[in-house]
DOPANU-202703 format. One line per 10 residues: number of its first residue (from 1); their letters; for each residue x, y negated, z negated of N, C-alpha, C. Coordinates in steps of 0.05 Angstrom, whole numbers. Each point is the difference from the previous one (the first is absolute). Example, Ala and Ser with C-alpha at 12.3 -4.5 7.8 and 13.67 -1.06 7.14 Angstrom:
<pts>
1 = AS = 264/114/-156/-18/-24/0/18/-24/0  -7/-21/14/16/-24/-1/-15/-22/-14
</pts>
This chain:
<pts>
1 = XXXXXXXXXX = 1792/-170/-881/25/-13/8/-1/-6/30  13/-14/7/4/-22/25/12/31/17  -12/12/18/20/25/13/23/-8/7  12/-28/9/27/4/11/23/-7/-26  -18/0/-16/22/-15/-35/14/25/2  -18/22/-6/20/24/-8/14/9/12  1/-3/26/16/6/27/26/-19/-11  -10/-31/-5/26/-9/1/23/5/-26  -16/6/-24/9/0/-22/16/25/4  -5/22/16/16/30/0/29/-16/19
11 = XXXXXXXXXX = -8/-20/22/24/-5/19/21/-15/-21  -12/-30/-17/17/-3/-19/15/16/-12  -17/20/-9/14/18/-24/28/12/16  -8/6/25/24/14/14/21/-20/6  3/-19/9/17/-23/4/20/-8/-21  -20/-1/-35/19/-1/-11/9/18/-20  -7/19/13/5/30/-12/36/-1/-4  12/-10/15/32/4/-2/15/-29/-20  -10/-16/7/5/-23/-22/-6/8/-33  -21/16/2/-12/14/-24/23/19/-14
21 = XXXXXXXXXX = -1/14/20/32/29/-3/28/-20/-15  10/-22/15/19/-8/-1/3/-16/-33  -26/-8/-4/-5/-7/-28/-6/13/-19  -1/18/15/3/36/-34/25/-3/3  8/9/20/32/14/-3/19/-25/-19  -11/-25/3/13/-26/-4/-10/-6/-35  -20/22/-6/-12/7/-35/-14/-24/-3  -13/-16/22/-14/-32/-2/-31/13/-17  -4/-8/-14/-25/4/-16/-33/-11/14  -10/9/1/-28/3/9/-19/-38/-13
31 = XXXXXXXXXX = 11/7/-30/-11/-34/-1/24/-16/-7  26/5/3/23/-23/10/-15/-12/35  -12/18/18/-10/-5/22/-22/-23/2  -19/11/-21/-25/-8/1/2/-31/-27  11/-8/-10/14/-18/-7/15/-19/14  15/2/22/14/-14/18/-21/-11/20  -21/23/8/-19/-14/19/-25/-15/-16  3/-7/-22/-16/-18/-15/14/-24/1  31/4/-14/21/-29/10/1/-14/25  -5/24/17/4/-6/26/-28/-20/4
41 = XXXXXXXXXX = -29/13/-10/-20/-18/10/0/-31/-15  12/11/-25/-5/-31/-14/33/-25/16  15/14/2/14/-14/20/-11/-19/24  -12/24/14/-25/-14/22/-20/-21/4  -13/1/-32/-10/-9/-6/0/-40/-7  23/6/-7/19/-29/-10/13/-7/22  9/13/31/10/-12/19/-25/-12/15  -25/15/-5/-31/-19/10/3/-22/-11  -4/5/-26/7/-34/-13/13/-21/8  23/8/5/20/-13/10/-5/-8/35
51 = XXXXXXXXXX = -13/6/10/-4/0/24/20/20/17  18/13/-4/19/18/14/-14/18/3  -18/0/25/-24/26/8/21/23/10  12/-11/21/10/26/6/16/13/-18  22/-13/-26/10/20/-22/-22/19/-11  -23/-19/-4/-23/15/-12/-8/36/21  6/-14/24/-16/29/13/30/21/-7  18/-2/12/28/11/-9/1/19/-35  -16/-19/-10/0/13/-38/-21/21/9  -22/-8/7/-22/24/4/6/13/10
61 = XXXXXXXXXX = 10/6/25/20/30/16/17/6/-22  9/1/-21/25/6/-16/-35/9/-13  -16/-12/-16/-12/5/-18/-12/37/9  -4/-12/20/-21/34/20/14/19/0  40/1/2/22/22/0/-16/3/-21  5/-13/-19/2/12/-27/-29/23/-14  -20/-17/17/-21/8/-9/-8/26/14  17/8/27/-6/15/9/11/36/-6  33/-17/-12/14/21/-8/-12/19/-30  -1/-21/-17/-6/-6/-35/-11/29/-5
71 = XXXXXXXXXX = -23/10/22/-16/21/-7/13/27/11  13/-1/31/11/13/5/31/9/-19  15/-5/-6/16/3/-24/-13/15/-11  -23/-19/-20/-6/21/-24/-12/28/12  1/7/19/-12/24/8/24/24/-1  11/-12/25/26/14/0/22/1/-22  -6/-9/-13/14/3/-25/-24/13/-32  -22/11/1/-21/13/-11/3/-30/-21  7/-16/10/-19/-17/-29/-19/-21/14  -15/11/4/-24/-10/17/-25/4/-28
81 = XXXXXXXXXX = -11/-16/-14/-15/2/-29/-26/-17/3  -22/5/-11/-16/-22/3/13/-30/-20  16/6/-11/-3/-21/-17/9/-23/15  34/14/19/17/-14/22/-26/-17/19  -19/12/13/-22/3/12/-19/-29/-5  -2/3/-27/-7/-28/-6/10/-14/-1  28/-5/-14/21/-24/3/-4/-10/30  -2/24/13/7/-16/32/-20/-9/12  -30/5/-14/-23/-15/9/0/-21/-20  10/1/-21/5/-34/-22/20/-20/11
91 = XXXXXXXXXX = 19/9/14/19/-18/14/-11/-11/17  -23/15/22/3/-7/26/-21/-14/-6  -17/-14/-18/-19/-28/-8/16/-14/-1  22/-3/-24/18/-29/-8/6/-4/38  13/21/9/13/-19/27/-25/-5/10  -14/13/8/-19/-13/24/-17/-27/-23  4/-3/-21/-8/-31/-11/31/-13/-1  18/4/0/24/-22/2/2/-2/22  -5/16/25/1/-11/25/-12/-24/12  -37/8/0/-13/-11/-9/-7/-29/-14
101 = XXXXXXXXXX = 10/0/-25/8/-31/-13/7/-9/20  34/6/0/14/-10/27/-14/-19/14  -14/21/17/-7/-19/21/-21/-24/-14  -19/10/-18/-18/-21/-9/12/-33/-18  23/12/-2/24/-26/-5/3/-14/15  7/16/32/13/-21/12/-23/-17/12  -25/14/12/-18/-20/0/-12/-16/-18  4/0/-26/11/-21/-8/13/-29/-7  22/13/10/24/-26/3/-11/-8/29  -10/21/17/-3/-18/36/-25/-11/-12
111 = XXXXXXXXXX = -19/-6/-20/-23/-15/3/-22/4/16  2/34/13/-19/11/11/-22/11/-22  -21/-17/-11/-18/11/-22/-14/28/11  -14/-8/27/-13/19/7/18/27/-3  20/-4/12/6/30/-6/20/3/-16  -1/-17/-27/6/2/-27/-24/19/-4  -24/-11/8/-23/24/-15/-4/31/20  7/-5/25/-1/26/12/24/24/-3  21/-13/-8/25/12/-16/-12/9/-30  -7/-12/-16/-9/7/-26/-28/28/9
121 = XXXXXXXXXX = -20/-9/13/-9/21/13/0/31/4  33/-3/21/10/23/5/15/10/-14  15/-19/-27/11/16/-29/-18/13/-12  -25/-8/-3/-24/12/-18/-5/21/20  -2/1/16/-14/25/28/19/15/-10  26/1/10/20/21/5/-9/25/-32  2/-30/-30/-3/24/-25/-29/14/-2  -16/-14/21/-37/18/-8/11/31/21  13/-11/27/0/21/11/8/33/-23  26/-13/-1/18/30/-28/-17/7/-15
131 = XXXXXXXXXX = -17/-23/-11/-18/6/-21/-22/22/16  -11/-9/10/-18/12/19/3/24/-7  17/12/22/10/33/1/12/13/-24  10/-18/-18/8/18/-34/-27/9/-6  -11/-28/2/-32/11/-21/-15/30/3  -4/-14/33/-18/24/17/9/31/-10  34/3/4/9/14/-2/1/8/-25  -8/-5/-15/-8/12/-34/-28/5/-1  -20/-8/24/-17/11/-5/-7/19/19  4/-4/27/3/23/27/23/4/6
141 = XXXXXXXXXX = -2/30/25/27/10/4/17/-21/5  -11/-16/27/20/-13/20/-12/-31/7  13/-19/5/-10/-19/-1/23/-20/27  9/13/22/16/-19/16/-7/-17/26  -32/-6/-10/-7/-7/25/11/-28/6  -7/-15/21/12/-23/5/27/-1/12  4/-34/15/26/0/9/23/-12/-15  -6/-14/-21/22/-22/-7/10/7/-23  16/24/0/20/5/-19/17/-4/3  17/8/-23/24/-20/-4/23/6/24
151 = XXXXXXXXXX = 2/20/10/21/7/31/-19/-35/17  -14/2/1/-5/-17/28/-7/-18/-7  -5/-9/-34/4/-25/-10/26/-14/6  24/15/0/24/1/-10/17/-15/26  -12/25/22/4/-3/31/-1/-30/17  -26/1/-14/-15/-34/2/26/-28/0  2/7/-32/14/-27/-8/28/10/10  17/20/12/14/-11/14/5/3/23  -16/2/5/-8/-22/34/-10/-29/0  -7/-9/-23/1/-17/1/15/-9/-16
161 = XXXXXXXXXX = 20/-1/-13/28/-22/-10/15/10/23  -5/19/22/27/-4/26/-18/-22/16  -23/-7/1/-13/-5/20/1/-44/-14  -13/4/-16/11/-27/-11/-26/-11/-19  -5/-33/-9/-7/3/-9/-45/-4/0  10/-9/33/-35/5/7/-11/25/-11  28/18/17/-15/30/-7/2/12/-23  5/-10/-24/-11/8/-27/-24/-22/-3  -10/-13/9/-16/-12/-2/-32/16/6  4/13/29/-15/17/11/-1/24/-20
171 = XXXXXXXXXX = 24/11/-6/9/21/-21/-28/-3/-18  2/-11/-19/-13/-6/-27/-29/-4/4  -4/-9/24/-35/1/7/-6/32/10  17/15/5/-6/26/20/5/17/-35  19/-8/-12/3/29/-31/-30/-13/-15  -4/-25/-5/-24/-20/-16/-27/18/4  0/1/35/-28/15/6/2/35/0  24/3/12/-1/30/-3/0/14/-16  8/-10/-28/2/12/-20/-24/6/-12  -18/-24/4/-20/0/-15/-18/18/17
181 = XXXXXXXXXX = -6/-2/26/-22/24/15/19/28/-14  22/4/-2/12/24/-9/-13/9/-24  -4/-20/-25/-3/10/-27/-32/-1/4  -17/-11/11/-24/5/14/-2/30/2  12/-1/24/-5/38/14/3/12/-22  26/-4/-12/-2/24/-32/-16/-3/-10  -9/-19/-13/-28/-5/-21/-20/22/14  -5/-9/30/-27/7/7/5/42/1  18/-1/7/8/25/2/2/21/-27  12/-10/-17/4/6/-29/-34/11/-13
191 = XXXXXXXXXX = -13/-35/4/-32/9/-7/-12/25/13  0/-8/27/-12/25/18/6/33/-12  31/4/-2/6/25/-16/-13/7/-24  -4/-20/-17/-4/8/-25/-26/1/-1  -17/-14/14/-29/9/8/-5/19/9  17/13/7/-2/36/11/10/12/-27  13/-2/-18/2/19/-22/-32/0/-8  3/24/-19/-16/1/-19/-2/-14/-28  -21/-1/-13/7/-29/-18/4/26/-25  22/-22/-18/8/17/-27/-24/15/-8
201 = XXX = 2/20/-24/-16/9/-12/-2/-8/-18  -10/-10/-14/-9/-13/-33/-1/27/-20  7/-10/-21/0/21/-20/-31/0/-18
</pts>
């Protein structure tokens, strides 16, 4: 893992450690949360379309509360489950592909082909990345190498729907390539591990 991820992910956790509190006490459910920040992405997603970048970045800050709280709840409230666990890694594909679309819509309608295909690109990157690290992770301990997960995927696009619409332009060539050196590094990383196990035993 990236050393300063975990640094930041403990500062998150503390920030919305009280928003968290206020939604127990408030009996808000862990996937009523993680449901709303799926609405919230596919919302986002359709204001790309639409060309309303900056609504779009606005839904993604709403999408990240949600995504940030979703887990914290279920903790503090002991229903923290793998099953919850997965829903919230099954949700968080559909948004980051309805976001995604989104944008590959609206270039689109602007008649920007090229980055009709560098948008399609970085929809396909973003799901090898997830894929990536599930896999690995069913076959080795840990698998977080790389930078372009979904926090700084996320980060990305809205800075650029505040920024406008060059800079989703830039956007979609920077997720297009980064994603893909990302699911690279896992691949290469993944192999390397498992070339250090020992090979099965045959019966």
């Amino acid at each position: 893992m990236i050393f300063w991820r975990e640094w930041l992910r403990k500062a998150i956790r503390f920030l919305f450690e009280w928003p968290a509190r206020l939604l127990v006490k408030l009996k808000v459910s862990p996937l009523v949360l993680t449901l709303c920040g799926l609405l919230a992405s596919i919302g986002a997603g359709l204001c790309f379309a639409l060309d309303n970048l900056s609504g779009a970045a606005w839904l993604i800050i709403i999408a990240g509360f949600f995504d940030m709280t979703d887990g914290q709840v279920a903790r503090l409230t002991g229903l923290a489950t793998d099953s919850g666990a997965y829903i919230d890694s099954f949700t968080d594909r559909w948004a980051d592909g309805a976001t995604l679309a989104g944008i590959t819509f609206l270039m689109a309608r602007q008649g920007d082909w090229l980055y009709l295909g560098i948008s399609l690109a970085a929809l396909v990157g973003a799901g090898v990345v997830s894929y990536a690290k599930a896999r690995a992770e069913s076959l080795i301990e840990e698998c977080t190498v790389g930078f372009w997960e979904r926090p700084e995927r996320m980060v990305l696009l809205i800075i650029a729907g505040f920024v406008g619409y060059t800079a989703l332009k830039i956007c979609v060539i920077i997720l297009a390539v980064g994603t893909l050196f990302t699911a690279l590094h896992r691949f290469g990383h993944t192999l390397k591990k498992l070339t250090k196990t020992k090979p099965r035993s045959e019966n």
